[in-house]
C-alpha positions as CSV (number, residue, x, y, z in Angstrom):
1,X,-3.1,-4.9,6.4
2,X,-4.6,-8.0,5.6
3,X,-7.8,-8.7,2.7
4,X,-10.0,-9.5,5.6
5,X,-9.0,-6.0,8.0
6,X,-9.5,-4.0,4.5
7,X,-13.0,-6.0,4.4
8,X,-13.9,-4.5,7.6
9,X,-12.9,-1.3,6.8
10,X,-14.9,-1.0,3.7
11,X,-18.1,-2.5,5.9
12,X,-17.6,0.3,8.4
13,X,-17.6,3.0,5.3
14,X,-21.0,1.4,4.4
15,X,-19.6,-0.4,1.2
16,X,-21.5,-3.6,0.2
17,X,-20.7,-7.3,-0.8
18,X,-17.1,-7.1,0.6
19,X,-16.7,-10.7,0.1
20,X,-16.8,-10.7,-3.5
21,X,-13.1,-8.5,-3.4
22,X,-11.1,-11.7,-3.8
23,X,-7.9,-9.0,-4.1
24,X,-6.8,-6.5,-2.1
25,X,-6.1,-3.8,-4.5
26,X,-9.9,-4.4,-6.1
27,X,-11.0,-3.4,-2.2
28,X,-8.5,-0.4,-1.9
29,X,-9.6,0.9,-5.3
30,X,-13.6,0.9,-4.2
31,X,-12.6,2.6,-0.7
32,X,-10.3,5.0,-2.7
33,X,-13.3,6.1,-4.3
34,X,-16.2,6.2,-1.4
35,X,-13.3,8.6,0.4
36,X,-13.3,11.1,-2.7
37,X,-10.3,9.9,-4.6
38,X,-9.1,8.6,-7.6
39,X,-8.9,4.5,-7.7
40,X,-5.0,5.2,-8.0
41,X,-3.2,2.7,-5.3
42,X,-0.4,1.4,-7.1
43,X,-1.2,3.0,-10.5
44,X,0.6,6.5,-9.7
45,X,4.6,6.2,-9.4
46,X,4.6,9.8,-8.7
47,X,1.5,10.3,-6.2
48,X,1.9,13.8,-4.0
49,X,-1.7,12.9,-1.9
50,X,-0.5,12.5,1.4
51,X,-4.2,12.7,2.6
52,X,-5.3,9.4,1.1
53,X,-5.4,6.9,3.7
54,X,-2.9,4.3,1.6
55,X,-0.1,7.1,0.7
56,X,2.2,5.2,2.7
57,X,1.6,1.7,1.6
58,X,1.4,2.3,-1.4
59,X,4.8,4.3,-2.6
60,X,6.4,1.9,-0.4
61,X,5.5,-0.9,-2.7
62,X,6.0,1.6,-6.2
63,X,9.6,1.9,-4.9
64,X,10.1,-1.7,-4.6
């Protein structure tokens, strides 16, 4: 997913000043957070919540 498609997504959640994430992971954090989780992407090597919407993505890239 690209910066500017995670921009969009945070707009549709109602998150402000989009524009001023100049990195994806700042983005994901702040949408991580207006869903109800922890800011974790990419911090938890171990991560069992299959319910966040970057699960996927994200132990892809741990594994890497």
């Amino acid at each position: 997913m690209t910066i500017d498609e995670i921009r969009e997504m945070a707009k549709a959640m109602g998150i402000q000043s989009v524009q001023k994430y100049e990195h994806k992971e700042d983005l994901i954090w702040t949408i991580q957070l207006a869903e109800g989780f922890t800011d974790c992407y990419l911090r938890i090597p171990d991560c069992t919540n299959e319910k966040c919407l970057w699960f996927e993505n994200c132990i892809r890239k741990i594994e890497d």
